[in-house]
MARVEX-529366 format. One record per residue (C-alpha): residue number from 1; x, y, z. Coordinates in steps of 0.02 Angstrom, whole numbers. Layout:
residues N
PT seq     px     py     pz
PT NUM      X      Y      Z
...
end
This chain:
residues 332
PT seq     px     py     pz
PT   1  -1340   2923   2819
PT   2  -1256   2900   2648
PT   3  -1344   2811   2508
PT   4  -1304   2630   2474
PT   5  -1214   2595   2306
PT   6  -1300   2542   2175
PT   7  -1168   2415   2110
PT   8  -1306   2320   2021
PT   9  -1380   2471   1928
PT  10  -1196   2530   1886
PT  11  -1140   2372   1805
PT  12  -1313   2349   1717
PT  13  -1260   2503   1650
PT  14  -1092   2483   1595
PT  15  -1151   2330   1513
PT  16  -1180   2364   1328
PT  17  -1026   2485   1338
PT  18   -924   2345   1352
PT  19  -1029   2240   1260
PT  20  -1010   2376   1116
PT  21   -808   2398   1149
PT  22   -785   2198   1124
PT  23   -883   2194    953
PT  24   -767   2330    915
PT  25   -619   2240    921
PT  26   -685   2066    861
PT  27   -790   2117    717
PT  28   -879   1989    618
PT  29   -832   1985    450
PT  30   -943   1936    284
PT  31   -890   1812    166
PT  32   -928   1820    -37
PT  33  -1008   1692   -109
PT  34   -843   1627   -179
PT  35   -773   1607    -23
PT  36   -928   1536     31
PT  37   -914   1388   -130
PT  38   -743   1372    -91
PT  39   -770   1320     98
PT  40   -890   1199     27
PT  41   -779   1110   -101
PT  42   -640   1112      8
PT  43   -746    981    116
PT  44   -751    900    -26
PT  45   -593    758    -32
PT  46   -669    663   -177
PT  47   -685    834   -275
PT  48   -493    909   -214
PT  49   -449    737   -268
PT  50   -487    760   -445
PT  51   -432    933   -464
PT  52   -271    860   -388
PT  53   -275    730   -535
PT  54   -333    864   -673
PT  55   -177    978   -623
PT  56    -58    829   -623
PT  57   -110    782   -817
PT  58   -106    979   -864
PT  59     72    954   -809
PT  60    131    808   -892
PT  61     57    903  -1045
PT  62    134   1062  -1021
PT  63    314    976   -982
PT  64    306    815  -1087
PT  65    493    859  -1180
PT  66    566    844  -1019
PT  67    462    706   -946
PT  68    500    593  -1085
PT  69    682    646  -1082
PT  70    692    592   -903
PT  71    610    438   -912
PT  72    570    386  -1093
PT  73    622    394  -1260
PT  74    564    512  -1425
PT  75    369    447  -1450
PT  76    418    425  -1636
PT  77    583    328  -1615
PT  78    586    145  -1678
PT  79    694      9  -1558
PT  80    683   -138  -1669
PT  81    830   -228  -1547
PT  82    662   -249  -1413
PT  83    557   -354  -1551
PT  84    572   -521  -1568
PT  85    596   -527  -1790
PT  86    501   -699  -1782
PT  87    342   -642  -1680
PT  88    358   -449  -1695
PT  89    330   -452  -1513
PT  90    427   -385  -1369
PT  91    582   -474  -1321
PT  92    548   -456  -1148
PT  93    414   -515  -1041
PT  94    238   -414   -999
PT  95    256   -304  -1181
PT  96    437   -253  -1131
PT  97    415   -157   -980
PT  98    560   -147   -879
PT  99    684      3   -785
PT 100    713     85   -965
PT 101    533     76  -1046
PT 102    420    104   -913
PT 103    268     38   -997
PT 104    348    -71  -1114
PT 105    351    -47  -1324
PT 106    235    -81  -1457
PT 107    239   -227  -1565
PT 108    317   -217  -1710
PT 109    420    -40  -1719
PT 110    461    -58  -1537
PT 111    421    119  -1498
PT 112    430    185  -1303
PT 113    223    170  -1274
PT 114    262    272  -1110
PT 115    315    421  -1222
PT 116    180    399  -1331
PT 117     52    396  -1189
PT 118    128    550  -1108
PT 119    111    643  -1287
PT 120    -51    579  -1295
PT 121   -105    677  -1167
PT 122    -51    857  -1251
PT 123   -174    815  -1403
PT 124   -318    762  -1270
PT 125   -309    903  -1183
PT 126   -266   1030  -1287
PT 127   -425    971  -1424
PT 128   -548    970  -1281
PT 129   -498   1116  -1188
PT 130   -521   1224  -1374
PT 131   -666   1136  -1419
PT 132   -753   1169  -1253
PT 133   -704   1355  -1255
PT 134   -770   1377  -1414
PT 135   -948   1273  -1362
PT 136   -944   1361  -1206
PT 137   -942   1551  -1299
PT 138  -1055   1517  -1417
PT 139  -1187   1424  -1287
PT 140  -1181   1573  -1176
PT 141  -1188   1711  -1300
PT 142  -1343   1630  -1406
PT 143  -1428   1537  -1229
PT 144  -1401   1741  -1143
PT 145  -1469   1812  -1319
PT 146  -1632   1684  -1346
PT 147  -1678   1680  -1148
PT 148  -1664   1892  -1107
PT 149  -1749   1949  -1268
PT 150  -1861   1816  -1297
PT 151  -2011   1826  -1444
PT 152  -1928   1777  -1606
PT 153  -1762   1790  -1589
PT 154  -1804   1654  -1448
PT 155  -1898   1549  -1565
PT 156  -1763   1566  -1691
PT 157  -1620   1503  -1575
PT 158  -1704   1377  -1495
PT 159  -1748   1304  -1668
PT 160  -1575   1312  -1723
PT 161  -1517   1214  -1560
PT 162  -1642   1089  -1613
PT 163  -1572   1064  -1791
PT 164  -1408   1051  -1712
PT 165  -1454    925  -1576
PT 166  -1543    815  -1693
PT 167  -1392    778  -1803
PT 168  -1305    630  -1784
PT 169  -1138    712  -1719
PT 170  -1026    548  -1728
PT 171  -1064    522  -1900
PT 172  -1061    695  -1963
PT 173   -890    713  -1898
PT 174   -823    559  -1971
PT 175   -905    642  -2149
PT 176   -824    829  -2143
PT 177   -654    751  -2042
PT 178   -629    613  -2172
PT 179   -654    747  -2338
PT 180   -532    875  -2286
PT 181   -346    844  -2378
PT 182   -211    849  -2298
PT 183   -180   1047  -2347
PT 184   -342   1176  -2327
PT 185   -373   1348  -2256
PT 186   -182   1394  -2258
PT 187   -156   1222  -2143
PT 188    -61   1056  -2128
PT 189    -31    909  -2051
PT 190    -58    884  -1845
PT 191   -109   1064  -1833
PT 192   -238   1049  -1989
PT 193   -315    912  -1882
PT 194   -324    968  -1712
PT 195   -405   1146  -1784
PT 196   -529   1030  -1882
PT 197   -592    936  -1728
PT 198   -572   1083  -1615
PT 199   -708   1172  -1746
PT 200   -830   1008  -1780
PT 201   -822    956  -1584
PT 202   -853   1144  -1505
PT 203   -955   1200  -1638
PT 204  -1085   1059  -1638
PT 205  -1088   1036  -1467
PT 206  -1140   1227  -1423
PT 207  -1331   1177  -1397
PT 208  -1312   1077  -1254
PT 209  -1241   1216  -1154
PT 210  -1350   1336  -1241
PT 211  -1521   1272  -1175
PT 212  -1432   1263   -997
PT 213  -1368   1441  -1016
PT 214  -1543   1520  -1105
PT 215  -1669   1430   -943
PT 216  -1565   1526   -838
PT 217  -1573   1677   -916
PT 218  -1752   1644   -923
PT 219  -1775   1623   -747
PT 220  -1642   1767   -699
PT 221  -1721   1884   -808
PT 222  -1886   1888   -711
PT 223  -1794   1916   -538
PT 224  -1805   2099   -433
PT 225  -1616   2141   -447
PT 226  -1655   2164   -640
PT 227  -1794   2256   -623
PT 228  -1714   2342   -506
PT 229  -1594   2401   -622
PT 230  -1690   2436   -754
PT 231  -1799   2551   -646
PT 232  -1639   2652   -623
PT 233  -1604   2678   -791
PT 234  -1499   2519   -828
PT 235  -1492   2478  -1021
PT 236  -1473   2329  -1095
PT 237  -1273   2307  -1133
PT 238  -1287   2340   -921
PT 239  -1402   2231   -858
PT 240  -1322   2073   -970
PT 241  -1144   2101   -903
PT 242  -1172   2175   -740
PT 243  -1318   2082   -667
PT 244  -1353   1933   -781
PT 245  -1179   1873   -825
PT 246  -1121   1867   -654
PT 247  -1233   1758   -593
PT 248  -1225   1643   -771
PT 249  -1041   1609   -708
PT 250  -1073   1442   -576
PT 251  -1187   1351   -714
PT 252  -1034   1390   -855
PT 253   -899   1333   -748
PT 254  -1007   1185   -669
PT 255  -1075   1119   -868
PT 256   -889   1161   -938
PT 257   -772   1035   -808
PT 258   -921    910   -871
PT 259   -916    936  -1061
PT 260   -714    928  -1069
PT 261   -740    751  -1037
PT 262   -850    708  -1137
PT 263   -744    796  -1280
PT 264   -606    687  -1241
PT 265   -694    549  -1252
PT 266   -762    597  -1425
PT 267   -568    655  -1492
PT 268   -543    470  -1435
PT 269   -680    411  -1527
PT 270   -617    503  -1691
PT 271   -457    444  -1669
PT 272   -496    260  -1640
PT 273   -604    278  -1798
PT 274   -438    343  -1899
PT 275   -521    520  -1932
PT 276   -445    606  -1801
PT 277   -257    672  -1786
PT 278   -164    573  -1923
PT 279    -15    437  -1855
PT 280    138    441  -1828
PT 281     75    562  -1695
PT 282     17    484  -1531
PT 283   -154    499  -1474
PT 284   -223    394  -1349
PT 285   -377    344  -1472
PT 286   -258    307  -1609
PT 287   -156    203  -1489
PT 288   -314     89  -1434
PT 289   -353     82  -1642
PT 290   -187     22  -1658
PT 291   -176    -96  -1505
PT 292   -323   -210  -1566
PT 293   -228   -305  -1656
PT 294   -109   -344  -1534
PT 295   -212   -355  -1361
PT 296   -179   -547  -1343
PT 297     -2   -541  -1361
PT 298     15   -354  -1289
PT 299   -103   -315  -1182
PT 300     -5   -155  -1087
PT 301    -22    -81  -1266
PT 302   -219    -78  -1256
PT 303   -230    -57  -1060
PT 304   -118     83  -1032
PT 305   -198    210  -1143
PT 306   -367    163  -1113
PT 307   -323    187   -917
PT 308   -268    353   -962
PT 309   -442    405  -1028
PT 310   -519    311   -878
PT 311   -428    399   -755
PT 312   -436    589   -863
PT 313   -632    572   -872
PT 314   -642    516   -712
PT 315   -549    643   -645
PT 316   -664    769   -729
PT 317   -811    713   -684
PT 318   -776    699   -488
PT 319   -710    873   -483
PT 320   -884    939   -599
PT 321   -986    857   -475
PT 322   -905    930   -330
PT 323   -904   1101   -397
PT 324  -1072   1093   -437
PT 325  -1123   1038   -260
PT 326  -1008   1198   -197
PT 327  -1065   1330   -325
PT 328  -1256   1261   -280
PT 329  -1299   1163   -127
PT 330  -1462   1174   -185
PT 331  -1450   1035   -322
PT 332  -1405    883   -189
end
């Protein structure tokens, strides 16, 4: 008689052969931790929002010539046929706005305050993208420094970030802004100005993301992956670049989208104060200086600027948050 079939045993068998030749085809594939944060923040609409926002203004920046030739007129042009020569108002109703000045004129001169606004944002930007650049190299270098060799070169830092952080920045930049002439260090005019704020705002502002930068290192420094590397022969240039600095890179990006606002906000401040970048030249600080004289009578002169900052900062701060959220779950 001939054996029964073992149809059970057979496909038992063939089994993890097919099991083996389907994970073949389909294999599953590992993400970095980029791709990981980027997942995240992409499930993020508040955060994409803001970014959205940020690249928009980095736009109008970049391209405000043609912007303003499109839809405004030169920020420094006078149109005295708009003001009334009895009130030095605007002629028209709601400060002048109409189909040819978008958001009306200023009293007095009549000048295009869209075009102005617009220009306003290249010398926002531009000053607190510089100045937090140069905060952000200088916190990472001396926080990296003071938290991986510790002793007293750590003593020494951290009491220089305390001397730093216990001036009184506002007024210290209102001193060494208002004593510079008009002409120093090979300089002049608006780019004399926007090099002397870019210097006082990212050099006195380093601390902040130095203490950030040097607990990190502090805790990073203690971790296996270092010793690790030191155990095979790693030396110092390696271990800062290759395994510290890599892993420094979320806490820079996250503390740098937060501290460009806040430098705009303190360019503002300067410029409000009339020690920041020198009229005729729009700013949106100098702008709000110059509308308080004239927010009864004007009030799209004071609101329009001052929505511009609003919206910037806002911008900046939704998109920090949401990064920081991506780049560390963690922190929720």
């Amino acid at each position: 008689m001939t054996a029964p079939l073992d149809v059970t045993g057979s496909a038992a068998a063939a089994a993890p052969e097919a099991a083996a030749q389907g994970m073949g085809r389909e294999q599953i594939q590992g993400r970095s931790l980029g791709q990981i944060a980027w997942l995240r923040l992409k499930r993020d609409k508040v955060a994409l929002a803001g970014a959205a926002v940020i690249v928009l203004l980095v736009l109008v920046a970049i391209f405000a010539p043609v912007i303003v030739a499109l839809f405004g007129h030169p920020p420094l042009e006078f149109h005295y046929d708009q003001i009334d020569p009895d009130l030095q108002i605007a002629t028209r109703p709601f400060g002048g706005i109409s189909a040819e000045y978008l958001f009306g004129v200023e009293p007095i001169n009549g000048r295009d305050v869209f075009s102005r606004v617009v220009y306003g944002a290249r010398i926002s930007l531009l000053i607190a993208f510089l100045a937090t650049l140069l905060s952000v190299l200088i916190g990472t270098v001396m926080g990296v420094v003071a938290g991986y060799f510790g002793g007293w070169i750590d003593a020494v830092i951290s009491r220089t970030m305390d001397v730093f952080l216990a001036f009184p920045l506002i007024l210290f930049a209102i001193a060494l802004a208002g004593v510079v002439p008009d002409e120093a260090f090979g300089l002049s005019g608006d780019t004399l100005r926007i090099g002397l704020l870019v210097v006082i705002i990212g050099f006195f502002s380093w601390p902040y993301i130095g203490r950030i930068i040097r607990g990190q290192t502090l805790s990073l420094r203690e971790r296996e992956f270092v010793d690790a590397a030191r155990s095979l022969g790693a030396g110092t240039p390696r271990v800062l670049f290759t395994e510290l600095m890599p892993n420094l890179v979320a806490p820079i990006l996250v503390y740098a989208t937060l501290l460009i606002p806040t430098n705009i906000l303190f360019e503002a401040a300067l410029s409000f104060l009339a020690v920041g970048v020198r009229p005729p030249t729009p700013t949106w600080g100098g702008m709000l200086s110059e509308a308080t004289k004239w927010y009864q009578v004007a009030p799209n002169f004071m609101l329009l600027p001052g929505l511009a900052i609003f919206i910037t900062v806002l911008a900046f701060n939704l998109f920090g948050d949401g990064l920081r959220d991506a780049l560390d779950p963690r922190s929720r």
